[in-house]
C-alpha positions as CSV (number, residue, x, y, z in Angstrom):
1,X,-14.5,3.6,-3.2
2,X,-13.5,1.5,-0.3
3,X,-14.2,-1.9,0.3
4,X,-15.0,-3.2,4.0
5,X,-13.2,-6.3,4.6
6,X,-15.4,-9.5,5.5
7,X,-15.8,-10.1,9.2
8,X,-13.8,-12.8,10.4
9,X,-11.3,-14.2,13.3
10,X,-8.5,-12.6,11.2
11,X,-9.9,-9.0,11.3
12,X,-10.6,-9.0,14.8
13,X,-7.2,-10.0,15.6
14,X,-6.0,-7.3,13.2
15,X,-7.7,-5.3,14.8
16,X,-6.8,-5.9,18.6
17,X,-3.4,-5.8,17.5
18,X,-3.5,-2.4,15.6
19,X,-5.6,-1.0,19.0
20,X,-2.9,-2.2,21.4
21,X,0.3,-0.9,19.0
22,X,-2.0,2.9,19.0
23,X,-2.4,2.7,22.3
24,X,1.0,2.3,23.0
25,X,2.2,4.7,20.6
26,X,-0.1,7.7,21.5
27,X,0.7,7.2,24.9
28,X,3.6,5.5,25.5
29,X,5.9,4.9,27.9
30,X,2.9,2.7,29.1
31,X,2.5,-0.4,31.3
32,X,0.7,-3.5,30.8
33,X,-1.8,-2.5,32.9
34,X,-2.8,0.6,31.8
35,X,-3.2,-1.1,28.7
36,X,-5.3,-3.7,29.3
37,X,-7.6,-0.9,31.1
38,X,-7.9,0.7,28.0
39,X,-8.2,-2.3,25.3
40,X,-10.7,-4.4,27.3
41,X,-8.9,-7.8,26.5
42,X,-7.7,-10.7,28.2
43,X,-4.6,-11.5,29.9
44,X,-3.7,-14.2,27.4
45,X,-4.7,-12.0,24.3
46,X,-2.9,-9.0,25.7
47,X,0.2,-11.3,26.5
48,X,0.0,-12.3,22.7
49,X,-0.3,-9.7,21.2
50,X,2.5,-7.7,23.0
51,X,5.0,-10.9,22.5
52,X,3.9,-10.7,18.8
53,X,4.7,-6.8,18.4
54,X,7.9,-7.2,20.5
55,X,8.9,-10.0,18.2
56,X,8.3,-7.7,15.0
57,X,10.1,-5.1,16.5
58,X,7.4,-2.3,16.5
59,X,7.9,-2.1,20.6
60,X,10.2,-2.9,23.5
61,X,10.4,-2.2,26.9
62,X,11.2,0.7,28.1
63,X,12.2,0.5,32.2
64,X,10.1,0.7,35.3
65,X,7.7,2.7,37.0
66,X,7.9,5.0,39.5
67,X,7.1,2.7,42.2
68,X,4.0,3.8,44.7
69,X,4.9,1.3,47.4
70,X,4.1,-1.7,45.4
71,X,6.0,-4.3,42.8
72,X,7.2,-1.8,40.0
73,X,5.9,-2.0,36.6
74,X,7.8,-2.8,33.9
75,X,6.8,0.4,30.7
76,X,6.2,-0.6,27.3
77,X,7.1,2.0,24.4
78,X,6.9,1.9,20.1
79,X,10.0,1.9,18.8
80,X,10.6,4.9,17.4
81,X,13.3,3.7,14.6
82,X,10.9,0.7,13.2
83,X,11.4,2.8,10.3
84,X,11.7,6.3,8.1
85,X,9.1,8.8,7.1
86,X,9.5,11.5,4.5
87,X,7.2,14.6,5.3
88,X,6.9,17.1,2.3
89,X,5.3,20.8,1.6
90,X,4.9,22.4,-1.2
91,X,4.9,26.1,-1.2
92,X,4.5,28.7,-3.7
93,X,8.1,29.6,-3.6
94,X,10.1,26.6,-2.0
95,X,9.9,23.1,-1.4
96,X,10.3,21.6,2.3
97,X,11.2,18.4,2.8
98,X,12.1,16.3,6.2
99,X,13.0,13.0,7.5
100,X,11.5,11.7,10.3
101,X,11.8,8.5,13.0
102,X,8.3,6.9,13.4
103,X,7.2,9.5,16.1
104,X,7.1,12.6,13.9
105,X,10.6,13.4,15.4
106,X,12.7,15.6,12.7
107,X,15.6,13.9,12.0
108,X,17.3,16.2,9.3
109,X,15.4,18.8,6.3
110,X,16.2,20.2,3.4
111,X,15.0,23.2,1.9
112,X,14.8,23.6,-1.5
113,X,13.7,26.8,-3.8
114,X,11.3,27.0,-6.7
115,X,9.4,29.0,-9.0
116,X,6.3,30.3,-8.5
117,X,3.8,28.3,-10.7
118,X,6.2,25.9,-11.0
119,X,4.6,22.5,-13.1
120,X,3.9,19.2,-10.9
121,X,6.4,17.1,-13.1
122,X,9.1,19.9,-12.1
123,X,8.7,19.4,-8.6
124,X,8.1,16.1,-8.7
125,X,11.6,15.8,-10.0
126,X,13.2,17.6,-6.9
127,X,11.2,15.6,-4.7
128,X,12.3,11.8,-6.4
129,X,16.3,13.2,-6.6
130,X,16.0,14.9,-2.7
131,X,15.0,11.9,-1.3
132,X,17.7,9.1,-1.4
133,X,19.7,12.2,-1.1
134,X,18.6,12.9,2.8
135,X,18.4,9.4,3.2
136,X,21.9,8.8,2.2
137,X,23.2,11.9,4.4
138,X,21.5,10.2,7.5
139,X,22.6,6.7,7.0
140,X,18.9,5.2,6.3
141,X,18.3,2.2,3.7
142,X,15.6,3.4,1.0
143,X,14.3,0.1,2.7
144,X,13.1,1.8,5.6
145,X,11.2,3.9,4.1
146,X,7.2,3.1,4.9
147,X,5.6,5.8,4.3
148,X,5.4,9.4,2.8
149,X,3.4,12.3,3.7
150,X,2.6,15.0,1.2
151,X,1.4,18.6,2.5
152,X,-0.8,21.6,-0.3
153,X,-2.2,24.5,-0.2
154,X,-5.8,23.7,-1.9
155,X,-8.7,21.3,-1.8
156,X,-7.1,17.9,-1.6
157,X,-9.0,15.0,-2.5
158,X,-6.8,12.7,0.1
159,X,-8.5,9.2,-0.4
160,X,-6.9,9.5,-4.6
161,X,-4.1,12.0,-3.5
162,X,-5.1,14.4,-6.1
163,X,-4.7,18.8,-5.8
164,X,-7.9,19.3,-7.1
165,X,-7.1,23.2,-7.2
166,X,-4.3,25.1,-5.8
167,X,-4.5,28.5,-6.8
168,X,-1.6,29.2,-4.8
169,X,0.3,27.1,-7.1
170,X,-1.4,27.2,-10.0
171,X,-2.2,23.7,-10.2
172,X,-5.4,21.4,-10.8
173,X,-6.5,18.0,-11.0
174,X,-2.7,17.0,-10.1
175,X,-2.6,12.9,-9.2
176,X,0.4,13.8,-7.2
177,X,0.6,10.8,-4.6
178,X,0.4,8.4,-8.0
179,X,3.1,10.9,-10.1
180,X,5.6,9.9,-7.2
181,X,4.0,6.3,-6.7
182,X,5.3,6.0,-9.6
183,X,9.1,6.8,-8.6
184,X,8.5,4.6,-5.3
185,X,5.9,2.0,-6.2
186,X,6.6,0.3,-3.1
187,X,5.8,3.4,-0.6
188,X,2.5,4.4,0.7
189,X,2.0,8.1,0.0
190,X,-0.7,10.6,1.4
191,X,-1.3,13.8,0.6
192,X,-3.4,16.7,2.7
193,X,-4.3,20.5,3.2
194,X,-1.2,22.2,4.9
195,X,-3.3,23.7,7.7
196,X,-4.5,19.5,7.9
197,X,-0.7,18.5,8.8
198,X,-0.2,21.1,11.1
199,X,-3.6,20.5,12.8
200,X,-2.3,16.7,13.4
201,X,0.7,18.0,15.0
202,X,-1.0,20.2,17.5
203,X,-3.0,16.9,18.3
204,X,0.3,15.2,19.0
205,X,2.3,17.5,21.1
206,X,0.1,21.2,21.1
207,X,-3.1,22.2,22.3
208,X,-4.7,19.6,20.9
209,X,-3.5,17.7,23.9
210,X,-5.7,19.1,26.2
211,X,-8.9,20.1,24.4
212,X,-11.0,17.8,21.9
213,X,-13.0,20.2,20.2
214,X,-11.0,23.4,19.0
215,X,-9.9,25.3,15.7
216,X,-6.8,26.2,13.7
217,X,-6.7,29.1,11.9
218,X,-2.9,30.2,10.2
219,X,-2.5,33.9,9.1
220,X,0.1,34.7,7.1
221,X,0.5,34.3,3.1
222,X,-3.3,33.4,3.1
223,X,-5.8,31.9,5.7
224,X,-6.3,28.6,6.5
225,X,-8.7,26.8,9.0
226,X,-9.3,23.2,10.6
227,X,-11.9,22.1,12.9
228,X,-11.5,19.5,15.4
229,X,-14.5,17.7,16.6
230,X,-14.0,14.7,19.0
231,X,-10.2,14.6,18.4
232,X,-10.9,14.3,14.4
233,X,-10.5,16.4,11.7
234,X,-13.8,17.6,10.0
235,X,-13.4,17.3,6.5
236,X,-16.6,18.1,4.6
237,X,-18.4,15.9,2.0
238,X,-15.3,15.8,-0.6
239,X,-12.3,17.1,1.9
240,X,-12.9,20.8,1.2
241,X,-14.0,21.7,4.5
242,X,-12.2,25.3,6.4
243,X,-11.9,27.3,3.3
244,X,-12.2,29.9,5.7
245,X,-10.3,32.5,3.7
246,X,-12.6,32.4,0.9
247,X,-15.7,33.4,3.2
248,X,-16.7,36.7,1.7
249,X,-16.3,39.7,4.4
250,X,-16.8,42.6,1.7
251,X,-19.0,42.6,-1.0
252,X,-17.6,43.6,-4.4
253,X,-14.0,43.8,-2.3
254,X,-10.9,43.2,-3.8
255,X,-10.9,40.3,-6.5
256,X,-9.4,36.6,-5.3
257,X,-7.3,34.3,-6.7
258,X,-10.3,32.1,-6.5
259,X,-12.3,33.7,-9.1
260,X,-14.6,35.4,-6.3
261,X,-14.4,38.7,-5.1
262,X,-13.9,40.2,-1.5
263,X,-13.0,36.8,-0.2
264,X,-11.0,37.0,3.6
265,X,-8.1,35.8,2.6
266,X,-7.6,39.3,0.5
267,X,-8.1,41.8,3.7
268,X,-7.1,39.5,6.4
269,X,-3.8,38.2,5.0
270,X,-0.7,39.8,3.5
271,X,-2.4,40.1,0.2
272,X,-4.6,43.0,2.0
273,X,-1.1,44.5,2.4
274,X,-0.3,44.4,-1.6
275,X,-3.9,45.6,-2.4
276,X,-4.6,48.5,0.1
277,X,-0.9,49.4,0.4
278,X,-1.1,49.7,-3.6
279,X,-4.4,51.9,-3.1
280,X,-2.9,54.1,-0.4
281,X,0.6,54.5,-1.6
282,X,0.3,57.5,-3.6
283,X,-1.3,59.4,-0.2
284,X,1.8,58.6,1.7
285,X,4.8,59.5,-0.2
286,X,7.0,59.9,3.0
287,X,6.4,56.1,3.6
288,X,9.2,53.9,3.9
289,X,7.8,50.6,2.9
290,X,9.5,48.6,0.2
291,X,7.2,46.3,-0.2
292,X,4.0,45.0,0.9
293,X,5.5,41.5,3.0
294,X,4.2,40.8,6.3
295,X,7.6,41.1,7.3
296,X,8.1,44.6,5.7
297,X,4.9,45.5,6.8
298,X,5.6,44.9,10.3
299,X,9.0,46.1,10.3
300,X,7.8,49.5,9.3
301,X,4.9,49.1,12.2
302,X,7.5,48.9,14.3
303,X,9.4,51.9,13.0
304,X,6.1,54.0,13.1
305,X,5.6,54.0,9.8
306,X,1.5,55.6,9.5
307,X,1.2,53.5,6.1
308,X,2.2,50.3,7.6
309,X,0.6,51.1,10.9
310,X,-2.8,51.7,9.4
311,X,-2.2,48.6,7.8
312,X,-1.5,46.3,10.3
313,X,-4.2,48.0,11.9
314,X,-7.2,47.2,9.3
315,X,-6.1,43.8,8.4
316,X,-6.9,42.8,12.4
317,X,-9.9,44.2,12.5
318,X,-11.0,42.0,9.3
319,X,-9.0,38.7,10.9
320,X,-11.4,40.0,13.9
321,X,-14.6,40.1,12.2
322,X,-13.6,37.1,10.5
323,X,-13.0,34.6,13.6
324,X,-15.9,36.6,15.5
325,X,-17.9,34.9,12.5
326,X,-16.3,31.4,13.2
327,X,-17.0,31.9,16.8
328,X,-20.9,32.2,16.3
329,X,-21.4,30.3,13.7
330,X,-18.9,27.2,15.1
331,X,-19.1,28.2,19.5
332,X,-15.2,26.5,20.0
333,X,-13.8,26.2,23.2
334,X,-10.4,27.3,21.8
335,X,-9.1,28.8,18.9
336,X,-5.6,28.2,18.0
337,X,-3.5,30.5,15.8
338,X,-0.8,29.5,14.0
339,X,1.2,30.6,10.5
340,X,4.0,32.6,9.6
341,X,1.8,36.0,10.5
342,X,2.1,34.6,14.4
343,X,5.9,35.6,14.0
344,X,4.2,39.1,14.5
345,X,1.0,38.4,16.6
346,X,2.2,41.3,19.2
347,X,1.2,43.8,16.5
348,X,-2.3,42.5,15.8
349,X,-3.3,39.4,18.3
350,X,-5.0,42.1,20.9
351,X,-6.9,43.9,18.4
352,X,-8.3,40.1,17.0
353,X,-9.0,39.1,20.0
354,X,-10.9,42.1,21.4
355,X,-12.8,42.2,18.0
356,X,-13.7,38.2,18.4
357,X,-14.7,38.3,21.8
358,X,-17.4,40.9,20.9
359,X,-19.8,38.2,20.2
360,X,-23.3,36.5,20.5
361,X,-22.0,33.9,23.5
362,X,-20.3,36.8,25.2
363,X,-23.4,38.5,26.3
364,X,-24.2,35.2,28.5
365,X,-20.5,35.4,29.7
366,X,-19.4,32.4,27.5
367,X,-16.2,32.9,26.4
368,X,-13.5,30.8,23.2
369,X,-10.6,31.1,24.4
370,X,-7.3,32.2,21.7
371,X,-4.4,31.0,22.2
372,X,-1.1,31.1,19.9
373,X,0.3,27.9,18.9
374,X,3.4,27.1,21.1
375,X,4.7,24.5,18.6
376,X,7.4,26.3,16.1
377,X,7.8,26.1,12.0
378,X,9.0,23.1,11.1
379,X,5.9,21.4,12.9
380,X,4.1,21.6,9.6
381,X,6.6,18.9,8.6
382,X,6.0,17.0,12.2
383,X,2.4,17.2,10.9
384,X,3.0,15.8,7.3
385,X,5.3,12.8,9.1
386,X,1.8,12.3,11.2
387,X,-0.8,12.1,8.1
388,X,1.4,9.3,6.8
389,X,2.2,7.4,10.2
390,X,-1.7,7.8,11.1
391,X,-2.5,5.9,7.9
392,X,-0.1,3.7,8.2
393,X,-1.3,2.6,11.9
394,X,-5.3,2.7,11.4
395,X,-6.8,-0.2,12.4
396,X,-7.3,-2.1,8.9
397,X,-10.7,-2.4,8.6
398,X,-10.7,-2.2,4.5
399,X,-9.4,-4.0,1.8
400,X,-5.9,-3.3,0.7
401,X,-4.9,-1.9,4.3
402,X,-1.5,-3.7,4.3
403,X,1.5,-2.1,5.3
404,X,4.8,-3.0,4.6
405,X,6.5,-5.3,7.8
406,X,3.9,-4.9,9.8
């Protein structure tokens, strides 16, 4: 449990200081000005703190404004190469690893495969021998190095770092962030729900830019789900909040790899493919699917193929029914969709969203709107980078807080 750290003269200033370095960050290039609107401190305080976090290196100017017939003023912005991130997702069949700067900006990644159900200790390994090895290629100190972000499939207890259960990778109770600790006992590590990182990264640079209060959902392999209220990620009483694909939409349906039966995440993913294409198969021999991917799948929609069009076509109308249940039961403004399904959203997004909007607000003419995510794969790694820089630059208002240089 953590501890609150005693009021004093010391956490105040911590405090003010951690504000004004946020502000600048999540908003920078920025002036003085603007800051001080936003901070609600003195000129003299302001002036400190700014000379202090120019001194340390975190920020430096950054040229004028666009003048608007007065003096122009000079911009303020967080420097970006203070130091190195490594962002990290485990998948069921390959590891993804990236180097970042300190605004989530890819700087290099590195793909690596693995086997299904491979054992934490074996990726583990990959991770501790990839890393000085992508620092190395890009000319970065292990030195630089502040922080480490860590992104599962699963419920994540984040405070500990632990995979409680992944079923997706066959793991529980996994202490993963103190396994690597262990490798870099100097590095903060943090570890998080995949659909978690990615949400972050749509609050950096996606839709999350302009809405407070939305939803992820990602379709592809399985289903996933985040809900943002007020900017923040809900999650639940132990971090297990948006296990939307284990909702049940058909009772005694297909069995789950959660131990339940007729879950979502088995008719509105591409496991729906395996198990009704596996049902179906023997009633269209002239098919040409060779196997039950999403990709397949949609290939063969494509083609015209009437196994993988009916297919494509019942697995929407379950996603459908599915986010028509978030919808009344949550009432978002905006839905966002995201995953590796998206690649293909022109052969299902219509019927989804004429399914969804079917629902209890629409008869008053109130409306969620969904939108596809604009921001492309490898933001899952932007939004691993982001759990860990987040952390890093909370203001520390509990014990043991520290970060390293700062």
């Amino acid at each position: 449990m953590r501890v609150l750290r005693n009021g004093s003269k010391e956490l105040i200033k911590d405090i003010n200081r951690f504000k004004v370095l946020n502000i600048i960050r999540e908003q920078q290039p920025i002036s003085r000005i603007e800051i001080s609107k936003q901070c609600d401190l003195g000129v003299s305080t302001l002036t400190y703190i700014i000379e202090d976090l120019t001194s340390q290196g975190l920020i430096h100017e950054a040229g004028e404004s666009t003048s608007t017939g007065g003096r122009r003023a000079k911009l303020i912005e967080f420097n970006k190469d203070y130091g190195s991130m490594i962002s990290i997702k485990i998948e069921e069949k390959q590891l993804l690893l990236a180097l970042t700067n300190m605004n989530a900006e890819i700087i290099d990644v590195i793909k690596v495969p693995i086997h299904k159900y491979s054992t934490p200790e074996a990726v583990i390994d990959i991770i501790v021998d990839q890393i000085p090895m992508i620092l190395t290629k890009n000319n970065k100190e292990i030195s630089t190095l502040l922080g480490i972000g860590i992104l599962s499939s699963g419920l994540i207890n984040r405070h500990e770092g632990i995979i409680i259960r992944s079923t997706m990778l066959g793991w529980n109770n996994v202490p993963i962030a103190d396994m690597l600790r262990a490798k870099f006992p100097n590095i903060q590590i943090f570890v998080d729900k995949n659909i978690n990182g990615f949400t972050l990264a749509e609050l950096w640079k996606g839709e999350g830019q302009e809405s407070n209060d939305f939803l992820v959902v990602s379709v592809g392999a399985g289903i996933g789900l985040t809900v943002v209220i007020g900017r923040k990620i809900n999650y639940g009483s132990i971090g297990g909040a948006g296990e939307f694909g284990h909702t049940t939409i058909e009772v005694n349906g297909y069995p789950c790899h959660c131990g339940q039966n007729g879950c979502l995440e088995m008719y509105a993913s591409e496991f729906f493919f395996e198990n009704k294409g596996k049902d179906l198969l023997s009633h269209y021999p002239n098919t040409s699917l060779e196997n039950f991917s999403f990709s397949e799948v949609a290939k063969q929609t494509e083609l015209g193929d009437e196994l993988a069009i009916l297919l494509m076509k019942e697995m929407s109308q379950y996603l459908g029914y599915g986010i028509r249940n978030l919808i009344n039961t949550l009432n978002p403004d905006k839905i966002v969709m995201a995953g590796e399904g998206m690649k293909y959203s022109h052969l299902f997004l219509d019927d989804v969203c004429h399914i969804s909007q079917e629902n209890f607000f629409s008869k008053v003419d109130i409306q969620t709107k969904i939108v596809p995510s604009r921001l492309r794969d490898n933001e899952w790694l932007v939004g691993g980078a982001l759990l860990a820089i987040n952390h890093l630059f909370q203001e520390p208002i509990y014990e043991g807080m520290e970060v390293k240089g700062l």
